[in-house]
N, C-alpha and C positions, 0 to 999 in steps of 0.2 A: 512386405516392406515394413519396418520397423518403424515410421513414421503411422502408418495406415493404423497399427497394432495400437501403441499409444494412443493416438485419439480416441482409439473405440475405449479402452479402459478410463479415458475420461470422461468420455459421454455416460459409462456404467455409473459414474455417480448418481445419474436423474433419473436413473432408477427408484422409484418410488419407497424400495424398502431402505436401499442406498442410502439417498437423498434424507429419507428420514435421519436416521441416524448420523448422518455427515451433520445433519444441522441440529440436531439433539447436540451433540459432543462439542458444535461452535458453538453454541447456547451457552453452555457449560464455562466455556471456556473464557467467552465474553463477558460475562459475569464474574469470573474469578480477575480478567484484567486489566478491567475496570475497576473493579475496587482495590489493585497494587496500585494502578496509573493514581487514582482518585487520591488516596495517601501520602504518595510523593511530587503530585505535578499538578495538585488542585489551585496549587497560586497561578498558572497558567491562563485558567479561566477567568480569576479574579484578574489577572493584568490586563487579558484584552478588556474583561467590559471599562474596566477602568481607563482604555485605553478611546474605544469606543464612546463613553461620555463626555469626555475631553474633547472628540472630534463634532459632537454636537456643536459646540462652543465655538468650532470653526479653528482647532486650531491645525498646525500640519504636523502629525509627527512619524510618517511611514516615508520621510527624504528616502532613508537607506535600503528601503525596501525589507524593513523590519518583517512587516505579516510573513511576507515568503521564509525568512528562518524561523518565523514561529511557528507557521506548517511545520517545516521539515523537520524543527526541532520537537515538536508534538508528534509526529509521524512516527519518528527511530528511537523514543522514547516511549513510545504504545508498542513497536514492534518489541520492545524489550520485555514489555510488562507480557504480551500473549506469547513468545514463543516457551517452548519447550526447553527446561535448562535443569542440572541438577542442583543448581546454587539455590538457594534461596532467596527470594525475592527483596531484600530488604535495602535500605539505600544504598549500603556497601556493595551491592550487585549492579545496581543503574552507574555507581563511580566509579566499578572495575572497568565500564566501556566508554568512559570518558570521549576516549581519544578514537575510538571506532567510531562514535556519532560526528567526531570536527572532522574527521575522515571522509566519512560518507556523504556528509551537507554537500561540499563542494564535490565530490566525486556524483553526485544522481545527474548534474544536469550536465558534465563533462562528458558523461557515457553517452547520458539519453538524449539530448538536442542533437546530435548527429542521426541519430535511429531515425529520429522524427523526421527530419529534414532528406534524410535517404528515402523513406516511405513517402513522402511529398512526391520525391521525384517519379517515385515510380506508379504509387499512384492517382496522379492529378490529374488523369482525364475520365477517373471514374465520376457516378452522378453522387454517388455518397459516399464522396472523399471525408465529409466533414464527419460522418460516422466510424469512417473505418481510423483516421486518425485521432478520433475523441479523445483525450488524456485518460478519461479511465480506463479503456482499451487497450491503448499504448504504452504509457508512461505506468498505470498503475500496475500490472502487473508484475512489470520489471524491478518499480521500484520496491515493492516487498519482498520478492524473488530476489533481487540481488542484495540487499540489506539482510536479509536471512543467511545466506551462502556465506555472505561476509562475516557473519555473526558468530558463523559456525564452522569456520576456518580458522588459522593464527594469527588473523587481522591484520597480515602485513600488506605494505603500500601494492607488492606484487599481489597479494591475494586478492586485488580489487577489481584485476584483472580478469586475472580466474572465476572469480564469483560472476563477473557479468557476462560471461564468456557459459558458464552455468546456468545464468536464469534466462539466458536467448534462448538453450536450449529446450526448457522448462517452457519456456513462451510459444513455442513453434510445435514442442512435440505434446504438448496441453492445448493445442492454441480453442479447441472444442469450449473446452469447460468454460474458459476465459472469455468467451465468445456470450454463450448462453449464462454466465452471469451478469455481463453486459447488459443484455437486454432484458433480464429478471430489476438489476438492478438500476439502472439508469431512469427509467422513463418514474420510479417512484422518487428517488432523489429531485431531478427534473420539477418534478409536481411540486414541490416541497419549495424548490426556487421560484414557482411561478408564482405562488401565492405570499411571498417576502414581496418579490416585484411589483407584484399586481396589487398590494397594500403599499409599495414604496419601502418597503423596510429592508433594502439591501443592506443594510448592515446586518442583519442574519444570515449572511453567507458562511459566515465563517463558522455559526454555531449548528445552520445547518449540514454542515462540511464533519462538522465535531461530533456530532451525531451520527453519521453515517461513517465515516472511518475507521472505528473501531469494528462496528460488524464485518465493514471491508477486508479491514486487517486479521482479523478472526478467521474469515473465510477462508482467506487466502493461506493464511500462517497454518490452518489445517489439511488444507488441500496440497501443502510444501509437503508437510511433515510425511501425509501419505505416500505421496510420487516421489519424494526420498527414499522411504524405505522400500518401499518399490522397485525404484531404477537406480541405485544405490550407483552399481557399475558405470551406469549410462551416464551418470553424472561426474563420479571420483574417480573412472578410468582411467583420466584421461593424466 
């Protein structure tokens, strides 16, 4: 079975000689973009703390639910600086996808909140529901998986479809790797929020979030790029 097949070619990644190299080449890669991100989207950082000190003061300025588009807008603005492209990376490249990123904001939570909400239902009588629906579990792998697909298709409204229609596949027939980087990476992130909290300084959420996203996105944008070239058919068959 052709499900059974794939996982095993996922789990080969943590193969030690694998694994090496899979995270030698994200190394690689995270360092190259982060310093495009860093270039073009460094006021990013300077707004929230700016935005952050102002809230010392007491004052209220997330009515709109601002942070949530500054994720998403930090999120598919990193996806842009790490994937694989032959443009060159310069602002003229982040302006060519303008309208793919006002695309994609409102399109992640129209796809993904039903996912979530269908996984609730089916599995809410497990003991560690809270685990298996985690966000980075669920949501994160889709949302770079489908932002990718999107990316790398004609970007039309109908391709938004097909792209998520793509990265479920990606999700179910990887679901291994996606799994065991969960639990590689969760419980250090975790760590990271215990000790904000446990000093009181939840306002590092967001820089702790900033910090670990990029490696996420890296990961992932490398681990696309391979099971692309891979199951090339299995994915554009269709």
């Amino acid at each position: 079975m052709y499900l059974f097949q794939s996982w095993k070619e996922s789990l080969a990644f943590f193969k030690p000689e694998n694994f090496k190299l899979f995270m030698l080449v994200t190394l690689k890669s995270l360092v190259e973009a982060v310093k495009v991100w860093m270039r073009y989207f460094w006021w990013i950082i300077v707004l929230r703390i700016a935005l952050d000190i102002v809230g010392m003061f007491g004052f209220e300025y997330d009515l709109l639910g601002f942070f949530s588009l500054f994720r998403q807008f930090s999120i598919f603005t990193f996806i842009l600086a790490a994937r694989s492209s032959v443009k060159r990376k310069t602002f003229g490249y982040f302006w060519s996808y303008k309208w793919s990123v006002v695309l994609l904001i409102p399109a992640e939570p129209f796809f993904l909140i039903p996912i979530a909400f269908l996984t609730i239902l089916i599995f809410r009588e497990l003991v560690y529901l809270n685990i298996i629906t985690k966000y980075f579990l669920l949501f994160s792998p889709l949302t770079w998986s489908f932002a990718l697909f999107f990316l790398d298709s004609k970007r039309r409204i109908r391709d938004l479809f097909c792209s998520f229609w793509r990265s479920l596949k990606m999700l179910v027939f990887n679901y291994p790797f996606y799994f065991i980087m969960f639990l590689i990476l969760e419980p250090i992130k975790n760590g990271f929020y215990f000790i904000a909290n446990f000093l009181n300084l939840t306002f590092l959420d967001f820089y702790i979030n900033l910090l670990f996203l990029p490696i996420i996105i890296c990961i992932f944008t490398n681990f696309y790029i391979k099971r692309v070239h891979d199951q090339s058919k299995f994915y554009f068959g269709d």
